[in-house]
TIGUTOR-600209 format. One line per 5 residues: number of its first residue (from 1); for each residue x, y, z of C-alpha. Coordinates in Angstrom, 3 decimals. Example, Ala and Ser with C-alpha at 12.3 -4.5 7.8 and 13.67 -1.06 7.14 Angstrom:
! residues 2
1) 12.300,-4.500,7.800; 13.670,-1.060,7.140
//
This chain:
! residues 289
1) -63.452,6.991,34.452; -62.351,7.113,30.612; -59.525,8.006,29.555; -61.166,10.925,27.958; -62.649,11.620,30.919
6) -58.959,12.037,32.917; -57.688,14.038,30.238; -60.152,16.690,30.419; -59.968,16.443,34.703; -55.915,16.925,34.208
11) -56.295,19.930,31.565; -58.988,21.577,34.307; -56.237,20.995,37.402; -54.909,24.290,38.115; -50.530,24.765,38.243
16) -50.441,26.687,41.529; -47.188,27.917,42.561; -46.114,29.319,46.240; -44.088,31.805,47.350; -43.534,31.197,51.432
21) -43.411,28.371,53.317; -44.207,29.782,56.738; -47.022,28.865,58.652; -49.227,30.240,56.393; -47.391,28.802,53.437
26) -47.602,25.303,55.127; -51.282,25.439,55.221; -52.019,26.389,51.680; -49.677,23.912,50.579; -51.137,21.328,52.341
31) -54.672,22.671,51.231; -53.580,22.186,47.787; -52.178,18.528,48.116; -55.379,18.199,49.246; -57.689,19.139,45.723
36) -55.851,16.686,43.326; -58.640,17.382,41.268; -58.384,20.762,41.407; -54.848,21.848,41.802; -51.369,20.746,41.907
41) -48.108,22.143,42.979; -45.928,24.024,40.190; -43.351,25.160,42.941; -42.928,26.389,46.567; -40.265,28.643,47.489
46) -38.963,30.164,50.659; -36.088,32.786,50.989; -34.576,29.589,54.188; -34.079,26.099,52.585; -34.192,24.924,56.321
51) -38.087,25.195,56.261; -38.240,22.399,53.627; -36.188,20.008,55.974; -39.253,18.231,57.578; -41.613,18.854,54.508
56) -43.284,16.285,53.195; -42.006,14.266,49.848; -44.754,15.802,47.416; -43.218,18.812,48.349; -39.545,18.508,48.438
61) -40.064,17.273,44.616; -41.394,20.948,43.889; -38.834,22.696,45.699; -37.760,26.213,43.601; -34.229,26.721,44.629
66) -33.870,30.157,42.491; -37.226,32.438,42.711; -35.586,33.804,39.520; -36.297,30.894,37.418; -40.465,30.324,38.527
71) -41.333,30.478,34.917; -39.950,27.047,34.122; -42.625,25.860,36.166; -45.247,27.109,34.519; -47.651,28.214,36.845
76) -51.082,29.247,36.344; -51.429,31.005,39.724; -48.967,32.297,41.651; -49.561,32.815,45.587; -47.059,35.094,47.554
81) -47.107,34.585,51.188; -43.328,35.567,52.215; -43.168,39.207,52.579; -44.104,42.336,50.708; -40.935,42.819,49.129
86) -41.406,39.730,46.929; -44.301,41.985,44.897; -42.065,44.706,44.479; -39.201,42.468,43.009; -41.167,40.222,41.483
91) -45.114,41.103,41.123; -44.850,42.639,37.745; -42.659,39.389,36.308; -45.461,36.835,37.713; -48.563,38.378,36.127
96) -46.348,38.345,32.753; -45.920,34.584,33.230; -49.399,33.897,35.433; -52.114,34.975,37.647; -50.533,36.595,40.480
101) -52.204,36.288,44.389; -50.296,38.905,46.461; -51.003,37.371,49.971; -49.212,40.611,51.769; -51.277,43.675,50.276
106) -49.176,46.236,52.665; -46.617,46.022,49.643; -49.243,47.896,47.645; -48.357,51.317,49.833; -45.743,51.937,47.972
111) -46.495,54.067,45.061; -44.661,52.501,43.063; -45.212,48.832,43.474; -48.708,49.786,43.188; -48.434,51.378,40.102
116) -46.600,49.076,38.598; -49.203,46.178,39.470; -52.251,47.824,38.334; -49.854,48.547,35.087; -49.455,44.645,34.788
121) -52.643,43.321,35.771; -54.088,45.098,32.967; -52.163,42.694,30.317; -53.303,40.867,27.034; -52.550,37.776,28.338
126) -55.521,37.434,30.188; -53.522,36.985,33.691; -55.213,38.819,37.054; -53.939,40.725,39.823; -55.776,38.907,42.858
131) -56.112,40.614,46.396; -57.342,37.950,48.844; -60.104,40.124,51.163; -59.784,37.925,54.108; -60.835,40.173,57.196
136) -62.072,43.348,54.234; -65.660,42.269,54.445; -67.121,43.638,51.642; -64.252,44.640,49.562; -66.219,44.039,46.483
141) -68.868,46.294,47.276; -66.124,48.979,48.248; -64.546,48.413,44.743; -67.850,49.397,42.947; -68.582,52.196,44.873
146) -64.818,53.813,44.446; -65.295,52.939,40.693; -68.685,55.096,40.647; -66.993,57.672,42.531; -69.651,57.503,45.635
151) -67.337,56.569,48.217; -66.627,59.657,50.129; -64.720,57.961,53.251; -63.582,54.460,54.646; -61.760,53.809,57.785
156) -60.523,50.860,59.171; -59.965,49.797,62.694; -57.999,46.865,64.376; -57.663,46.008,67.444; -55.423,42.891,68.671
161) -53.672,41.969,72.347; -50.597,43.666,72.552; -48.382,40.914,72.157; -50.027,40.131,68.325; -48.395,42.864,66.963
166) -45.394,42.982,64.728; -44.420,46.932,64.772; -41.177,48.423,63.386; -39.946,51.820,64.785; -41.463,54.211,67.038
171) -45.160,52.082,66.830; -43.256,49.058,68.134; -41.777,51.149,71.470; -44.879,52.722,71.950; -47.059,49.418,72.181
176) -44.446,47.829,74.328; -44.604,50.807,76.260; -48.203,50.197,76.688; -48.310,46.773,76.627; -49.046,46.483,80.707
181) -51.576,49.692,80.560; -55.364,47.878,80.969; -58.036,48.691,78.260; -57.610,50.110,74.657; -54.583,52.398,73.653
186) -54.649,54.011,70.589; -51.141,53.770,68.925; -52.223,54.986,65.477; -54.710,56.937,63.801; -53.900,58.302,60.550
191) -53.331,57.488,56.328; -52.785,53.714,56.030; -50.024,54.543,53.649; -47.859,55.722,56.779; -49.437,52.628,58.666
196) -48.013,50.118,56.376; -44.432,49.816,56.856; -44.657,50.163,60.569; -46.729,47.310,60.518; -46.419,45.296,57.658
201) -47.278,41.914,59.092; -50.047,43.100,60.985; -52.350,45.476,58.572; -52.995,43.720,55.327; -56.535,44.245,55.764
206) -56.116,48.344,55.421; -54.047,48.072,52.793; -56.291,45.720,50.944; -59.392,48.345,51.723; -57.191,51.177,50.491
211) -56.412,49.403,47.293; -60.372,48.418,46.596; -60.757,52.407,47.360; -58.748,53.458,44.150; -60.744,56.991,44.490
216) -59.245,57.903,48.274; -55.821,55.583,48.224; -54.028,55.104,50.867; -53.548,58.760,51.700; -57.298,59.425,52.940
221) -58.245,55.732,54.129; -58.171,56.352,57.498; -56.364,53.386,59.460; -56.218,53.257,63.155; -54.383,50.572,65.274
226) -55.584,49.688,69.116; -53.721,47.385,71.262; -56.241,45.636,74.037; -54.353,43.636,76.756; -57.545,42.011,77.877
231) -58.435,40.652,73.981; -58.160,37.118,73.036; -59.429,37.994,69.465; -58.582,40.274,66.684; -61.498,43.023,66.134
236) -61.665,44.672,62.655; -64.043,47.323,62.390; -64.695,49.160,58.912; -66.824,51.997,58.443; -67.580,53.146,54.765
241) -69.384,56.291,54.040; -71.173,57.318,51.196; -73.196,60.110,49.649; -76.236,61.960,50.865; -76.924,64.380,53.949
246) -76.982,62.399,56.151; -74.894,60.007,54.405; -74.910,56.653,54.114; -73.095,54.188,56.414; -72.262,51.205,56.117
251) -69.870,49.268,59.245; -69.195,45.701,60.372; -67.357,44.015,62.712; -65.359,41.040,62.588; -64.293,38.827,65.604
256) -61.677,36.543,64.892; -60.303,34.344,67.686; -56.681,34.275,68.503; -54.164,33.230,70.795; -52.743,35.496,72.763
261) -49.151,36.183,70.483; -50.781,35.269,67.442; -49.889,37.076,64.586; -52.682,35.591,62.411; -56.061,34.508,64.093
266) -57.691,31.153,63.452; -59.667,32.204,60.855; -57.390,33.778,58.568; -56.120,30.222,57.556; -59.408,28.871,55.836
271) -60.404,32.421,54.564; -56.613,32.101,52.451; -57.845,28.971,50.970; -61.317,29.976,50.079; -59.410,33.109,47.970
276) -56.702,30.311,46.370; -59.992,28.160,44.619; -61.407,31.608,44.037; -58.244,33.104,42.587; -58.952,32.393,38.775
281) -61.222,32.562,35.855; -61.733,36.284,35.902; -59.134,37.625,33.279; -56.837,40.647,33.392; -57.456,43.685,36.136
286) -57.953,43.697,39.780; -59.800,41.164,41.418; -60.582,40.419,45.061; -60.935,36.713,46.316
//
């Protein structure tokens, strides 16, 4: 290739910078080592320094001791992974710097944070807010129809083994109360905004459809939680409503296998890679990917 030719490849190759290096953190990382065309790492970052012990050397040369200082780096896309309290510290700094990925949408129940996003995401530097979809099949199509004000009701409906959910509070004694009980118990069905922090690790995919439905919000998107000793998958059901007597319907249902204990299911992995390549190119606002 001409020199020419690698100049323009290197000015295309996006600065991609990660916040987490969990599991998931590990795989996107690795995902982006892997498109040298493409991508390359500005920094990774992860509230333990331990986790970088046995990383590889392409990544210990990235290594952001100090979240605080990401914008030397200059990243073009920022990917949070850690936990949702990084977009409520830090969301509204990244999209003044870069493109911002928020990778744990439950942070987006809080007024607040969410306010404050939407505020920043619709910059004049041309940097997006992007909300990776993942299990939200059709989250695009929801977006449209809350814009157009034809979306009348959503719901959302998850069901996991007992044992793949992380619950805080009362939620978390009443599944482990139930865990032993055979067939479906229903430990929540209400607003995903009172969902969220009881189960922050485990409902990303309500928060994301209560954020595409701008015109309910998280206080009418209807969110309900089932535990399911007998699953070895996690179920999301979504039912979206629209005008007309009788109205129209639209649901799905996604199957995603998991191990029993797994938080995340084996598909949520690749689906967090496909929304990294997609997670540029579109400009300020709210995009999902």
């Amino acid at each position: 290739m001409s020199e020419g030719g690698d100049s323009k490849r290197m000015r295309q190759r996006r600065r991609v910078g990660i916040v987490g290096y969990g599991k998931l953190g590990q795989y996107l990382v690795a995902a982006a080592l892997e498109r040298p065309d493409d991508m390359e790492l500005a920094f990774v970052w992860n509230r333990s320094a331990e986790a970088f012990a046995s990383a590889p050397a392409a990544v210990q040369a990235v290594v952001l001791q100090n979240l605080d200082d990401f914008a030397s780096r200059n990243a073009d896309l920022i990917i949070e992974v850690a936990h949702p309290c990084i977009s409520k510290q830090y969301g509204a700094r990244f999209l003044a710097a870069a493109d911002y990925m928020v990778g744990s949408p439950t942070a987006l129940a809080d007024q607040a944070v969410e306010a404050s996003l939407r505020a920043a995401a619709a910059n004049s530097l041309g940097h997006g807010l992007y909300v990776p979809s993942g299990a939200f099949w059709g989250a695009d199509d929801i977006q449209r129809m809350s814009e157009r004000g034809t979306l009348k009701a959503l719901s959302v409906t998850m069901k996991k083994h007992p044992s793949s959910f992380k619950l805080e509070g009362d939620l978390a004694t009443k599944n482990a109360a139930n865990a032993g009980v055979a067939g479906e118990v229903v430990l929540f069905d209400g607003p995903v905004r009172e969902l969220c922090p009881l189960a922050p690790n485990n409902v990303n995919t309500m928060a994301c459809a209560a954020f595409a439905a701008a015109n309910l919000g998280f206080d009418v998107v209807r969110g309900r939680l089932i535990s399911d000793n007998s699953l070895e998958a996690h179920i999301v059901e979504i039912e979206a409503v629209g005008p007309g007597s009788p109205p129209f319907v639209v649901k799905t249902v996604r199957y995603n296998p998991a191990k029993v204990g797994a938080v995340t299911g084996d598909a949520t992995y690749s689906s967090f890679v496909s929304s990294m390549v997609r997670a540029h190119g579109r400009g300020a606002g709210v995009h999902f990917c």
